[in-house]
N, C-alpha and C positions, 0 to 999 in steps of 0.2 A: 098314349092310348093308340091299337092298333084297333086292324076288324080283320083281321086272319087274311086277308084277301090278296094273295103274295103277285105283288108286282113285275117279279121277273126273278130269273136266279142266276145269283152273281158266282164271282170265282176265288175262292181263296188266292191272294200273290202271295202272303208269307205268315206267320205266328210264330212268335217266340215261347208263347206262353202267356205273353199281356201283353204285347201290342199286335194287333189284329188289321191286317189290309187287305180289302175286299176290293177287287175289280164289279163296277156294275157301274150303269148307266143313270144311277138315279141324281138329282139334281140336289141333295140336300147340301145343308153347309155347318159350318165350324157349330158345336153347340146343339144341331137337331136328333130329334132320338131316329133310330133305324131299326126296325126289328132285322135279323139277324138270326137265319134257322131258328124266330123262334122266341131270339132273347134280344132285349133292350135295350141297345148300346148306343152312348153319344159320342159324336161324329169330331174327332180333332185335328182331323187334317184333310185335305181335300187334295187330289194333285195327277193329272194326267187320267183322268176316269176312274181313280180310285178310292177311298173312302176308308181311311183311319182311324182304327176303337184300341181305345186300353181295357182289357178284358182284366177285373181284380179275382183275386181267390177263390170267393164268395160266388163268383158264376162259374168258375171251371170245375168246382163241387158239386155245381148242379147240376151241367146241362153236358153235352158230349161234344162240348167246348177242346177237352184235353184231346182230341183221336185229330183236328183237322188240319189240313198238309195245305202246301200249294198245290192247286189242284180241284182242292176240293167245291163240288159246287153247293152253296147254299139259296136258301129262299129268302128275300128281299121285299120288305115292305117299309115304308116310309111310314109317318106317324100322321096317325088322323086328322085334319086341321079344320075348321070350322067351314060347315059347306059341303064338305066329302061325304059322298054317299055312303050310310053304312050297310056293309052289303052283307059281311058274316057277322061275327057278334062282338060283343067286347072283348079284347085280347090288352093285358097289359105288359106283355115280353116277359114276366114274372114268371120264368121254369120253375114248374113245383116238382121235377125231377125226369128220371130218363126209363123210357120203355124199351122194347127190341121189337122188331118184327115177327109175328108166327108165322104166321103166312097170308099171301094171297089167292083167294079163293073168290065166292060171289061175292062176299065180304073180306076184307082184309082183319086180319086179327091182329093187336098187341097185343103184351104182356109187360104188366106193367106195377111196380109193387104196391101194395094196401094204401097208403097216402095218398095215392091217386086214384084206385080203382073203389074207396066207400065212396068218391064222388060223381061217378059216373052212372047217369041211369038213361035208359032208354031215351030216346028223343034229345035227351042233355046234349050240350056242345061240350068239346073239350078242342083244344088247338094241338094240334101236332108237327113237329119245328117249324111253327109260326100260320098253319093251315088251319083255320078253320073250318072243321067238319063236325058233323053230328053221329054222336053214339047210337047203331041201329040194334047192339046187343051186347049184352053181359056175362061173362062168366065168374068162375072164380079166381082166375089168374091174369085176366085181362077184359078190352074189350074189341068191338068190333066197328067199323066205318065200311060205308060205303062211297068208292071210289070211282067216280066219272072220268072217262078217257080225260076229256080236257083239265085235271084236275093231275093226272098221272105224268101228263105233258107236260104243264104250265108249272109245277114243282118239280121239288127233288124226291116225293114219294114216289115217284116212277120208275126211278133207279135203285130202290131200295132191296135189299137180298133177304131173307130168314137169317135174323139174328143182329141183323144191324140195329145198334142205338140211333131212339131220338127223343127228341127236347117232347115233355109235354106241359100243359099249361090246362089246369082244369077252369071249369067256368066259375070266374069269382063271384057268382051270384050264389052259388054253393055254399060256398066257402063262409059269407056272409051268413045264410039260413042258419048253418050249421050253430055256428058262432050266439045270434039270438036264440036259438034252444037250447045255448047250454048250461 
């Protein structure tokens, strides 16, 4: 269980495909879950400030797992632990698939496909590789957040261009509503 509230952004050292090593400072160890642009990955090797995931099939399907190089920087949050403030909302690293950028305007737009976007309403949370933000509008292709400098800093949505994929993660309290009505 995360709370979107990204800790720092690490640096891709290498990816084959499924084994995953990320440069970052955070203290977790063998066994702890990491979010990870996003998604939920546990931690199998520790070594020199860096932090080893075996990424299976099942998430390179989902999330924009297959495009990352050495190089590349991701968003970095450690896993909830009893005590920890929660400061965004529930986030369980669980990508329910991948948006792109429209653009950055007052608002920042995705576009993002139907599985994602009948969950999206006004005020709603949804996480964005691994950020929890709040939906301030909708259309029919996507939607929209508003982005605070420290929020453009302190993530990788800062460096983001028109058209670049990322991880999204609707709020599974939706998800559940939906579910009981149906």
């Amino acid at each position: 269980m995360f709370t979107g509230i990204v800790r720092e952004m690490g640096t891709v050292v290498s990816f084959n495909g499924t084994r995953l090593v990320v440069e970052t400072a955070s203290d977790a160890e063998l066994g702890d879950s990491v979010a990870i642009a996003g998604v939920c990955l546990t931690v199998i090797g520790r070594q020199n400030g860096a932090l080893t995931f075996v990424v299976v099939p099942e998430t390179l399907g989902r999330t924009t797992f297959g495009r990352l190089t050495a190089g590349t920087r991701v968003n970095v949050e450690p896993s909830l632990r009893a005590g920890d403030p929660l400061g965004g909302h529930f986030v369980q690293g669980h990508v329910d698939g991948v948006g792109t950028l429209r653009e950055h305007a007052d608002l920042t737009w995705f576009d993002a496909p139907p599985k994602i976007t009948r969950y999206c309403v006004e005020k709603g949370s949804i996480a964005i590789d691994g950020t929890s933000l709040t939906v301030a509008d909708v259309d029919d292709a996507g939607f929209a957040v508003a982005l605070i400098p420290h929020t453009l800093k302190a993530t990788t949505l800062g460096s983001l261009e028109p058209g670049d994929p990322v991880n999204l993660e609707v709020d599974v309290l939706a998800k559940y509503v939906e579910k009981l009505h149906a």
